[in-house]
C-alpha positions as CSV (number, residue, x, y, z in Angstrom):
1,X,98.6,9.8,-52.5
2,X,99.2,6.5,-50.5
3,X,96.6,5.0,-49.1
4,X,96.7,3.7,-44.7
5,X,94.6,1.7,-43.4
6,X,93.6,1.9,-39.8
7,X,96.8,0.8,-38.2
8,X,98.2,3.8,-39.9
9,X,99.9,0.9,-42.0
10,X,100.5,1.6,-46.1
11,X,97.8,-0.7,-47.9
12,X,99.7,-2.1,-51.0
13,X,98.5,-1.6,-54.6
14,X,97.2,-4.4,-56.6
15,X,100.5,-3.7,-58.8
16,X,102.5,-3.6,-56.1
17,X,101.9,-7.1,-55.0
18,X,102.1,-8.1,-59.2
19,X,105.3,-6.3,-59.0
20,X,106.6,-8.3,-55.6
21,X,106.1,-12.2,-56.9
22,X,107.3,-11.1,-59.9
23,X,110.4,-10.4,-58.4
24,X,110.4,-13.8,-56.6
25,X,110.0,-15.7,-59.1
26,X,112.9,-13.7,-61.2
27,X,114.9,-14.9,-57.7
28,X,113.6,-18.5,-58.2
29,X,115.0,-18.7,-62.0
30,X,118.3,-17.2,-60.1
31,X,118.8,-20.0,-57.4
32,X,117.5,-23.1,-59.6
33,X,119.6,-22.5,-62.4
34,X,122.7,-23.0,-60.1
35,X,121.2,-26.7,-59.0
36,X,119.8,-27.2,-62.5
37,X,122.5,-27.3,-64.4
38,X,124.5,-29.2,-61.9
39,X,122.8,-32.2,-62.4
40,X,123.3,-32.4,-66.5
41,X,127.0,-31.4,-66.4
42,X,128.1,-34.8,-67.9
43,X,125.3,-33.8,-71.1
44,X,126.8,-30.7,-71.4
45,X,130.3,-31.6,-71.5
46,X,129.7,-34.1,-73.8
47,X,127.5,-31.6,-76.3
48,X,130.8,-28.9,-75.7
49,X,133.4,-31.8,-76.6
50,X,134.9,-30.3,-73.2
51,X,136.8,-32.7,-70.3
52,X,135.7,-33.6,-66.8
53,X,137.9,-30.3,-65.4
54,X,136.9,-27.9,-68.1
55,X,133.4,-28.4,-67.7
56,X,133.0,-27.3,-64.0
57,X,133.8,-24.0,-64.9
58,X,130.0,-23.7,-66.2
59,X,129.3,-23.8,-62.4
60,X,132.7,-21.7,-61.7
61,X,132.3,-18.9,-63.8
62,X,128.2,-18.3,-62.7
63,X,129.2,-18.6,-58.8
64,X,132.5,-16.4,-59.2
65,X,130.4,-13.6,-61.2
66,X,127.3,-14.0,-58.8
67,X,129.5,-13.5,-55.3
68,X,131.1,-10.6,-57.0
69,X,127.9,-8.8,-57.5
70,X,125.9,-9.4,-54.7
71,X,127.9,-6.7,-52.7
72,X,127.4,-4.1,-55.5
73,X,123.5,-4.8,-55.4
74,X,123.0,-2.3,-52.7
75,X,124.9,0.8,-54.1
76,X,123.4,0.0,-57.6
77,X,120.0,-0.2,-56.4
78,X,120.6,3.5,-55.1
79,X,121.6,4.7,-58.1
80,X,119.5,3.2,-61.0
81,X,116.4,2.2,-58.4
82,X,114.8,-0.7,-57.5
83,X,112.5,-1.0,-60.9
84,X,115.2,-0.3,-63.3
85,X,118.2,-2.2,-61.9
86,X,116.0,-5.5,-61.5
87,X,114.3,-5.2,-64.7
88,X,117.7,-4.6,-66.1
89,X,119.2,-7.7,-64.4
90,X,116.7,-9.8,-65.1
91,X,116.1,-9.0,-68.9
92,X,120.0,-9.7,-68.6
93,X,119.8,-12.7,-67.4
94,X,117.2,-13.8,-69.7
95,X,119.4,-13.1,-72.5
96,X,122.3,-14.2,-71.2
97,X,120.1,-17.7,-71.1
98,X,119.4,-17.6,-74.4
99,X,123.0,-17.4,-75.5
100,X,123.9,-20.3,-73.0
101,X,121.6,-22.4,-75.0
102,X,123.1,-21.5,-78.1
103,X,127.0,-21.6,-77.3
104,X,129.1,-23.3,-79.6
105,X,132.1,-24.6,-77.7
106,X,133.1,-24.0,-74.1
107,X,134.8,-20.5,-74.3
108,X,131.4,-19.4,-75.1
109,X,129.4,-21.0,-72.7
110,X,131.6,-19.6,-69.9
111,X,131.6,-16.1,-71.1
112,X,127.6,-16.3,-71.4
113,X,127.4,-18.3,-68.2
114,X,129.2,-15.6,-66.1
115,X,126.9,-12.9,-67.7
116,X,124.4,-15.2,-66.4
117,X,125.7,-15.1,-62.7
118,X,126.2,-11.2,-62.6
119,X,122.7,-10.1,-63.7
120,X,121.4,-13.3,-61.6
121,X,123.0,-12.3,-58.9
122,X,121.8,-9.2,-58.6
123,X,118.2,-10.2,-58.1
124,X,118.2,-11.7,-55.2
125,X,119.3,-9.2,-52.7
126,X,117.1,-6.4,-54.2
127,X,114.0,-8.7,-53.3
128,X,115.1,-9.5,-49.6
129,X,115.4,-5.7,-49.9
130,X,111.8,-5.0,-50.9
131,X,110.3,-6.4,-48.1
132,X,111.7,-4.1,-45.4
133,X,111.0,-1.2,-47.7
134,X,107.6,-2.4,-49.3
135,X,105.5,-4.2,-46.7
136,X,104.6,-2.7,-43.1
137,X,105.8,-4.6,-40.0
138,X,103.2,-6.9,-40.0
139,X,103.2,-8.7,-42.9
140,X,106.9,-8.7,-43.5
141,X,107.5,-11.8,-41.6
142,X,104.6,-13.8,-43.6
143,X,106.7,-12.1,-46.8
144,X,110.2,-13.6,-45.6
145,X,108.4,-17.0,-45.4
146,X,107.6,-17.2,-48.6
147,X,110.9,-15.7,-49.9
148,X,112.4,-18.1,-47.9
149,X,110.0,-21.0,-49.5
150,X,111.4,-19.7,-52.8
151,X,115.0,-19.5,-52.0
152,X,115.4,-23.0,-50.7
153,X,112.8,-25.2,-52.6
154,X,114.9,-23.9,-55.9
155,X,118.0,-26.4,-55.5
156,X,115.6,-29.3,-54.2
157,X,113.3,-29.0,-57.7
158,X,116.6,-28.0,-59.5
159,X,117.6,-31.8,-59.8
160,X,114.8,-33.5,-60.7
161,X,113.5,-30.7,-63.3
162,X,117.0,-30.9,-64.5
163,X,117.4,-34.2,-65.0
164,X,114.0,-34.5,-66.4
165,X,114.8,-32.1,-69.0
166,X,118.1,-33.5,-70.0
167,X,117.0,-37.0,-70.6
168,X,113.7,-36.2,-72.0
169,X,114.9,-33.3,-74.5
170,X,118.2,-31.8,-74.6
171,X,120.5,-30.0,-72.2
172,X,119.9,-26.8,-74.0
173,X,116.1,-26.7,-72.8
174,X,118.0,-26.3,-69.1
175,X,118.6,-22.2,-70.2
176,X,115.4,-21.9,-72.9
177,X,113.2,-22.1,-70.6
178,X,114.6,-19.1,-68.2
179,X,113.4,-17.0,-71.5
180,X,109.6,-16.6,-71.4
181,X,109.2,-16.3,-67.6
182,X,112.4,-13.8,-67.9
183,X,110.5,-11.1,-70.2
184,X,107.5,-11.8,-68.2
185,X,109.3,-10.6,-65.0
186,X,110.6,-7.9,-66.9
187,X,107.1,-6.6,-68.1
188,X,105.8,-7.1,-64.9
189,X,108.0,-5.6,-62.8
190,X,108.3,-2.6,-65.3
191,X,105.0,-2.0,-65.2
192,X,103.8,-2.6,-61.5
193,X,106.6,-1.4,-59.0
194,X,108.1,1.8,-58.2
195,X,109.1,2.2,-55.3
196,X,112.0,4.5,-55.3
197,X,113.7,6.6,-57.5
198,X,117.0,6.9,-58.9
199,X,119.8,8.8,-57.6
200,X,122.3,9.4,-60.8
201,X,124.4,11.8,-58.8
202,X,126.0,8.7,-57.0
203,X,127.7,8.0,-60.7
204,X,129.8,11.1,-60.7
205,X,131.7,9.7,-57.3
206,X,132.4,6.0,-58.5
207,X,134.5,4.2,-56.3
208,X,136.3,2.1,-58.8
209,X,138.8,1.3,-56.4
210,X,136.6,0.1,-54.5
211,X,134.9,-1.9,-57.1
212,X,138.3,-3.1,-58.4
213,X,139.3,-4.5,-55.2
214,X,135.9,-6.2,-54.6
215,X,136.2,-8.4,-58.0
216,X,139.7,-9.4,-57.0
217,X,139.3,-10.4,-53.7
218,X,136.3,-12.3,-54.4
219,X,136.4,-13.2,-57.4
220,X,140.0,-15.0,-56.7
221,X,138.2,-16.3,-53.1
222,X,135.5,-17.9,-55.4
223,X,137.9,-19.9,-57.5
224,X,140.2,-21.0,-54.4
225,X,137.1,-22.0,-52.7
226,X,135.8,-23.9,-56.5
227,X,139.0,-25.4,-57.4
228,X,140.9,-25.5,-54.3
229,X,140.4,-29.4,-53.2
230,X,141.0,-30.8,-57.4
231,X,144.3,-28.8,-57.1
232,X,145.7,-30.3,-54.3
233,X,145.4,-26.5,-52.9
234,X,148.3,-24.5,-52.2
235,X,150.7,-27.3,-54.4
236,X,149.1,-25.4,-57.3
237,X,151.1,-22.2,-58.0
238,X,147.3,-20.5,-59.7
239,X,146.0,-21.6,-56.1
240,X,148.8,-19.9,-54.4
241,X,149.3,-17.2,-56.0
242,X,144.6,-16.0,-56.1
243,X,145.4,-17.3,-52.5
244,X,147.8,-14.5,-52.0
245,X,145.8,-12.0,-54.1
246,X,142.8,-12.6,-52.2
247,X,144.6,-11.9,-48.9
248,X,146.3,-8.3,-50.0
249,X,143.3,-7.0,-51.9
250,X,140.8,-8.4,-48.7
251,X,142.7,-6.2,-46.8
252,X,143.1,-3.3,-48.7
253,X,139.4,-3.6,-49.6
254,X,138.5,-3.3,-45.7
255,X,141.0,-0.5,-45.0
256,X,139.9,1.2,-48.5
257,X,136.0,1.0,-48.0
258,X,136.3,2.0,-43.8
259,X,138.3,5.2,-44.8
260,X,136.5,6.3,-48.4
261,X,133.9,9.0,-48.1
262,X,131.7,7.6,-51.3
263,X,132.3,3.6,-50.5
264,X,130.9,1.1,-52.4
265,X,129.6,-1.0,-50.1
266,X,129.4,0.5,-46.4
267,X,131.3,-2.2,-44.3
268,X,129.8,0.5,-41.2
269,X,127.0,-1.8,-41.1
270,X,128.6,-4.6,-39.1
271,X,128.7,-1.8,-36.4
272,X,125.4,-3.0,-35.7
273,X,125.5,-6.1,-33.4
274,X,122.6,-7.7,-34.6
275,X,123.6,-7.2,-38.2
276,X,127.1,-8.6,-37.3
277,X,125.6,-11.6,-35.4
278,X,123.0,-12.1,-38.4
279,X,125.3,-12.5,-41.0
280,X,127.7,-15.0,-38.9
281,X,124.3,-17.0,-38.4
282,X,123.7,-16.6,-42.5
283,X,127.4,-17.9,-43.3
284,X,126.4,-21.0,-41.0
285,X,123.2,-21.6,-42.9
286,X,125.2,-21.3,-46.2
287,X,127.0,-24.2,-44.9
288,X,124.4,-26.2,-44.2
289,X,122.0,-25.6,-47.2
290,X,124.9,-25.6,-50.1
291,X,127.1,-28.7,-48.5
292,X,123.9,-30.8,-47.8
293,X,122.5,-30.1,-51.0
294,X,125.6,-31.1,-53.0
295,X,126.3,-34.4,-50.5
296,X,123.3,-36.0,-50.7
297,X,123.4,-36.6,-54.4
298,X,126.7,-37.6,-55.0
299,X,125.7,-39.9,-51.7
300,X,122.5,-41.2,-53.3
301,X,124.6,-41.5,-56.6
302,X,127.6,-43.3,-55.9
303,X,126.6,-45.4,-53.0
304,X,122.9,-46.3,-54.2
305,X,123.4,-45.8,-57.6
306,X,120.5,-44.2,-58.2
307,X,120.0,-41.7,-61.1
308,X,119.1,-38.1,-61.0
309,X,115.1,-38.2,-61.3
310,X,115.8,-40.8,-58.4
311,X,117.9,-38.6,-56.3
312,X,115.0,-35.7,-57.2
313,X,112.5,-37.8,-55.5
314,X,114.6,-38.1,-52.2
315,X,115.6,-35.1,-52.1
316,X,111.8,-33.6,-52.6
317,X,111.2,-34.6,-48.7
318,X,113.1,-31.4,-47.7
319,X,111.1,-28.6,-49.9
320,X,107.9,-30.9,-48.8
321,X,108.4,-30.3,-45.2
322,X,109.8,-27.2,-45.9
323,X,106.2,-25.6,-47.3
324,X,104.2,-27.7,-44.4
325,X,106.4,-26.1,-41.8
326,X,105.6,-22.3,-42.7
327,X,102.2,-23.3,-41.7
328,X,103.3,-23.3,-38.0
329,X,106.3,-21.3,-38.2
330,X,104.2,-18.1,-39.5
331,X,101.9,-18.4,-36.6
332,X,104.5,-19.2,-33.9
333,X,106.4,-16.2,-34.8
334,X,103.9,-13.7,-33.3
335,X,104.0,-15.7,-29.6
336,X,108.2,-16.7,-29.6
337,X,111.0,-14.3,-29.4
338,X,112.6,-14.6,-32.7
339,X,116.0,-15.7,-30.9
340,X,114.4,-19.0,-29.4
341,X,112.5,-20.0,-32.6
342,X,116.3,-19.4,-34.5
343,X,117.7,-21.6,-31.7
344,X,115.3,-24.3,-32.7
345,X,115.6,-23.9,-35.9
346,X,119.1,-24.5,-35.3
347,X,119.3,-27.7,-33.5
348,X,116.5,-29.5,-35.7
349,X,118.8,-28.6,-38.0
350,X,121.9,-30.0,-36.8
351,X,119.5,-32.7,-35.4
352,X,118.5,-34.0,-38.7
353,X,122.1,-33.6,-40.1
354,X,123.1,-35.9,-36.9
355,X,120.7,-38.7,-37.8
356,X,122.1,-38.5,-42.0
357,X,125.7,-39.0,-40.3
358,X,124.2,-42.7,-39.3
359,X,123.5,-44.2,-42.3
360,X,124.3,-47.6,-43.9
361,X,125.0,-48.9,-47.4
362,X,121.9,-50.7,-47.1
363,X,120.1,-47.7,-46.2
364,X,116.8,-47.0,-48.2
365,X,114.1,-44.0,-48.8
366,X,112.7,-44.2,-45.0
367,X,116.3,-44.1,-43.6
368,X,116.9,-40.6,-45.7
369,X,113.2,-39.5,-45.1
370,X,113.4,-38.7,-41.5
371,X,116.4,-36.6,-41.3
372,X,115.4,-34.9,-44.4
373,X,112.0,-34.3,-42.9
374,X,113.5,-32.7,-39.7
375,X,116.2,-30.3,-41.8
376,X,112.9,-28.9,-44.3
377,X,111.0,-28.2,-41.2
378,X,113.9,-26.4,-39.6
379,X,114.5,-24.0,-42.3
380,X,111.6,-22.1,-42.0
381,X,112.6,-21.4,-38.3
382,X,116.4,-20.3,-39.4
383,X,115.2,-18.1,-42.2
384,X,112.3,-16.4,-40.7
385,X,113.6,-14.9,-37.5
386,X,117.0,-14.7,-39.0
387,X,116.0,-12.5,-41.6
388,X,114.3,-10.0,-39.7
389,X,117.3,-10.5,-36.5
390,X,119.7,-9.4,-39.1
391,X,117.8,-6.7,-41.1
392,X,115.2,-5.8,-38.7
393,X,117.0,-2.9,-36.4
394,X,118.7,-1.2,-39.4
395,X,117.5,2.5,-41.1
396,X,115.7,2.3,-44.0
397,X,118.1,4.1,-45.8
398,X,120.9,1.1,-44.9
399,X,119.0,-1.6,-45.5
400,X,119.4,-1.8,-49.5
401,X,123.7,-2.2,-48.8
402,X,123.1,-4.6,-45.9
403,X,120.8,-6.5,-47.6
404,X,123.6,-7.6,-50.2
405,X,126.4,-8.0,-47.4
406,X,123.7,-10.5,-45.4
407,X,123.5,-12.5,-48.4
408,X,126.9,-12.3,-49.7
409,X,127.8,-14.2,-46.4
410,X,125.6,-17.2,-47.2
411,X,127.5,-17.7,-50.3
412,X,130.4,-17.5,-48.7
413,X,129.3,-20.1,-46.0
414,X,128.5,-22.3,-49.3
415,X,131.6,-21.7,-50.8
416,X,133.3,-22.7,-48.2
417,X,131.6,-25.3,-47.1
418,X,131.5,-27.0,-50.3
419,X,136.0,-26.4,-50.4
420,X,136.4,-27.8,-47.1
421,X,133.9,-30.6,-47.8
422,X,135.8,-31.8,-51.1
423,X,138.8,-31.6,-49.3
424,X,137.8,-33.9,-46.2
425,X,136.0,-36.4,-48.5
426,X,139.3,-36.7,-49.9
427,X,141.4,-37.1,-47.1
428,X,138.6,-39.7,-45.1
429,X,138.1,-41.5,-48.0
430,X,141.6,-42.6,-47.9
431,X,141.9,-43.0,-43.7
432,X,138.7,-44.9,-43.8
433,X,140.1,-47.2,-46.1
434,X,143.5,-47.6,-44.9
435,X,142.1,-48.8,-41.4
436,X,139.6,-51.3,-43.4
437,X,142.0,-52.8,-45.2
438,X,145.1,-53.1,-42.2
439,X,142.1,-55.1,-40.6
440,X,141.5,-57.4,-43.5
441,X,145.2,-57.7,-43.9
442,X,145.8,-58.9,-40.1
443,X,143.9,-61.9,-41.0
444,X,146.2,-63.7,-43.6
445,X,144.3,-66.6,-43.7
446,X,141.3,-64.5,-45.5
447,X,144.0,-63.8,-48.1
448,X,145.0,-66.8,-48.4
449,X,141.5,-68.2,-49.4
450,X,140.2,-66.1,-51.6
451,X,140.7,-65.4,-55.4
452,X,141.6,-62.3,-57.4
453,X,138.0,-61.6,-58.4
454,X,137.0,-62.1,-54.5
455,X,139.6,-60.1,-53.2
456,X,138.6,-57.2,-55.9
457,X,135.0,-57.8,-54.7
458,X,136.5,-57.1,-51.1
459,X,138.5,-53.7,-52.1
460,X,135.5,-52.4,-53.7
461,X,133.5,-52.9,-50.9
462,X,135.8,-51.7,-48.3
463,X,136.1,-48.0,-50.4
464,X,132.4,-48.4,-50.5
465,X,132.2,-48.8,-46.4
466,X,134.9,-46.2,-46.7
467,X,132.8,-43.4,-48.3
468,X,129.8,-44.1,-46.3
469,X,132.0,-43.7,-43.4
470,X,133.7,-40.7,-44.8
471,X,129.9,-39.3,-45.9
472,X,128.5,-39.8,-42.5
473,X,131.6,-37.9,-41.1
474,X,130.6,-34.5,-42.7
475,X,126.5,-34.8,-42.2
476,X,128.2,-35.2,-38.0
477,X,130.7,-32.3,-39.1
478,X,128.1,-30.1,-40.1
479,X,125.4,-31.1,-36.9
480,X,128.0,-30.0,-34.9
481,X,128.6,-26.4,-36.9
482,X,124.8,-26.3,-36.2
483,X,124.5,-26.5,-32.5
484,X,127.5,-24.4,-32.0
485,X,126.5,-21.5,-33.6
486,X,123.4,-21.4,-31.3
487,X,126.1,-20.3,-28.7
488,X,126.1,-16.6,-30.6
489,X,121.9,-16.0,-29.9
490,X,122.5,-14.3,-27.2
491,X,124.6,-11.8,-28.4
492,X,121.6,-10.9,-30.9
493,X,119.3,-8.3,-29.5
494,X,115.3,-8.9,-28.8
495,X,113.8,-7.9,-32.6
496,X,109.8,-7.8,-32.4
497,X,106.7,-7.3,-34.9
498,X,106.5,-3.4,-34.1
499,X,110.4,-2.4,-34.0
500,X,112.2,-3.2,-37.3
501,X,113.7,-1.2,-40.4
502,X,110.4,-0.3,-41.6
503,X,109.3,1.3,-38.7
504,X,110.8,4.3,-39.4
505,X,108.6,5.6,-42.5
């Protein structure tokens, strides 16, 4: 029998709430051990005897097999249940750790690393999930802060842990020490939550076209997305030709899943215009948190030289303000429409990106600590209305598929973000310098003064005026993505504490 209190609201079980942080922290392992890894890539291509090219497909092969699962969270849920699919993805991914910290040449490590990304992936929509079909109205907006604290603090600890590991002890502690926490999760989540049952009569009516056409379209997105920008893009025939496969199975995937009676994913859900607008607002914050997050390093790196505990410590600022802003976005929430606090959310996002795109070469921890300060407060008020915006109006019954859709387009927003960000740095890089140097050049009595050592001394710090010009181009690139999308609020439709998805049981 389950217990109400005197709201008429279900009072969780001791277990249940076990069950629930269990399953956030199995989401935290997901997220960190993208960023993690990231920042020891150079240890682990040594330790594989692998070249600069082969070794980013450790990150390639996780992100391809993650994007390609986060769809299919929402009809597996239905069919093995909450409990078992999670405890199954995350004992998965546990093992799958194991065996990255024990591969033995690079083959290896990719196969185990996208095993990783599948059952990883898998996690994190099914605990977005649980809190529309767990907690009543009232405490899921304190619930989405938190998931939110856990989702976005991962890649800012993710660099400094990883480095810290790597030059301390080895790379292969990055993956050991997934294992321990992983069969905890497992045991915990086992043991404590369940919620729903499963439904095996779903398996007799597999759509495997469905399912086919999902892992080629994205799966060949991912990798145009990943190695578009080193492969000069479409001058690549493999570029060209995933390009093209993308495309045609895209489109039959759409017409496919729209017209199948037993779909795999329920593409009906973007009927809904909140749903619709949400996930356009979640591909925007993809942009935002991915790009940032992988600029600002290579920024910190290249131009400051700093190294990755370093980079950790700047980069802290953003999770910092990030916890102390959930102390007054959880309160503000119950006075502000959920569409102004996103709006705000939104601009001191693209506010703080603005002030990064001002930055010098000389430019120390205070110049970065500002805008980094203003972008962690702002994501509290992006991800809590947002969450509930995009989920919030949806039955019960759809929230499961939705859920992996909603966050299937914040990858996307990554993936893209990152493609088109490698591919500008390139192209500014070289415009930036070609109008530094024509302006050097006019002057030929500089040239005519100066030695070879001086005028080396001079190129490198013209390509060094020319990244930070480049660099401050894309934090203004993205600002501008930022206060732009705050055009599509009011298309999004008025979401309060007592009307939402769980409303209706």
């Amino acid at each position: 029998m389950i217990a109400v209190n005197e709201r008429g609201e279900r009072i969780l079980t001791t277990g249940e709430w076990i069950g629930f942080f269990s399953m956030a922290i199995g989401v935290f392992m997901a997220v960190l051990d993208i960023q993690i890894v990231a920042s020891s890539l150079q240890e682990i291509q040594a330790g594989l005897s692998a070249t600069q090219d082969e070794i980013a497909w450790v990150q390639t092969s996780y992100l391809i097999a993650e994007v390609i699962i986060i769809p299919l969270s929402g009809w597996l849920g239905r069919v093995f249940s909450t409990r078992y699919l999670f405890v199954l993805s995350a004992g998965g991914f546990t093992l799958s750790s194991l065996a990255c910290a024990f591969a033995w040449n690079l083959p290896s490590m990719i196969v185990f690393r996208c095993i990783q990304g599948f059952f990883g992936g898998a996690m994190i929509p099914m605990t977005f999930t649980i809190i529309f079909i767990l907690f009543p109205p009232r405490l899921q907006p304190t619930m989405s802060i938190v998931l939110g604290l856990i989702v976005t603090m991962a890649p800012t600890i993710g660099p400094v842990l990883g480095g810290y590991l790597t030059d301390s002890y080895s790379w292969q502690l990055l993956f050991l020490i997934n294992v321990i926490p992983g069969f905890i999760v497992c045991f915990m989540v086992f043991s404590f939550l369940d919620i729903d049952k499963p439904d095996w009569g779903l398996l007799k009516k597999i759509d495997f076209v469905g399912i086919a056409l999902i892992i080629l379209c994205l799966g060949s997105l991912q990798y145009v997305l990943e190695e578009g920008a080193r492969d000069q893009w479409f001058e690549d025939d493999l570029i060209l030709t995933l390009a093209i496969v993308a495309t045609l199975s895209g489109v039959a995937m759409f017409w496919w899943e729209l017209t199948n009676p037993h779909p795999i994913i329920d593409l009906y859900a973007f009927k809904n215009r909140n749903f619709a607008v949400g996930c356009a607002f979640s591909f925007v914050l993809g942009i935002g948190l991915y790009t940032i997050i992988y600029l600002t390093p290579i920024y910190l790196g290249s131009i400051k030289g700093l190294n990755s505990l370093q980079i950790g410590y700047y980069l802290m600022v953003v999770g910092l303000f990030q916890l102390l802003s959930a102390f007054i976005a959880g309160p503000l929430e119950k006075i502000l429409d959920l569409r102004v606090m996103l709006c705000l959310g939104m601009c001191l996002f693209g506010l703080g990106s603005w002030l990064n795109g001002e930055l010098t070469a000389e430019s120390g921890y205070w110049e970065f600590f500002v805008p980094q300060a203003i972008r962690g407060g702002a994501l509290m008020f992006c991800f809590l209305p947002i969450n509930t915006l995009t989920l919030g109006l949806l039955p019960i019954e759809e929230v499961k598929n939705a859920s992996g859709l909603y966050n299937l387009m914040r990858n996307l927003g990554g993936a893209m973000g990152l493609a088109v960000a490698n591919t500008l740095m390139l192209y500014l890089n070289k415009a930036h310098y070609a109008v530094l140097r024509e302006s050097i050049s006019a002057t030929d009595e500089i040239g005519q003064h100066l030695s070879q050592i001086q005028l080396k001394q001079l190129t490198n710090l013209a390509w060094r005026e020319a990244e930070v010009m480049t660099f401050n181009n894309l934090f203004q690139i993205i600002s501008f993505i930022f206060f732009s999308a705050v055009l599509l609020a009011p298309l999004l439709k008025k979401v309060g504490a007592d009307k939402n998805a769980s409303s209706g049981h």
